[in-house]
C-alpha positions, 0 to 999 in steps of 0.5 A, a space after each residue: 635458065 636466065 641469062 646471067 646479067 652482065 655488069 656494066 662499068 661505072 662510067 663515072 669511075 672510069 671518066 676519073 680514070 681517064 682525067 687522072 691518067 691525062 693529069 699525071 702527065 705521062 700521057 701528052 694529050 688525048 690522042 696519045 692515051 687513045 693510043 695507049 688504051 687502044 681506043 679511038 680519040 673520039 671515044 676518050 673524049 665521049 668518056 671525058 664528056 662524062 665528067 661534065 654532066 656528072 653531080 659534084 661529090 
């Protein structure tokens, strides 16, 4: 029986997700929606670098 294949998340999609929370203003910087994520500030950043490389649409 073959594994199931697992989804991986849209990077992009969630690259956005992480602007539009910073563009909301409820979060004050990067650290603090590190914070409330749950993740470390280096990683926001890496997600955020995305957007960079990403084609305009």
């Amino acid at each position: 029986m073959p594994k199931p294949v697992k989804e991986r998340p849209d990077g992009i999609k969630l690259a956005r997700h992480y602007q539009a929370l910073l563009a909301s203003g409820k979060f004050e910087n990067r650290a603090a929606l590190a914070r409330y994520l749950g993740v470390s500030r280096a990683r926001v950043t890496q997600v955020l670098k995305r957007l960079h490389s990403a084609p305009a649409v």
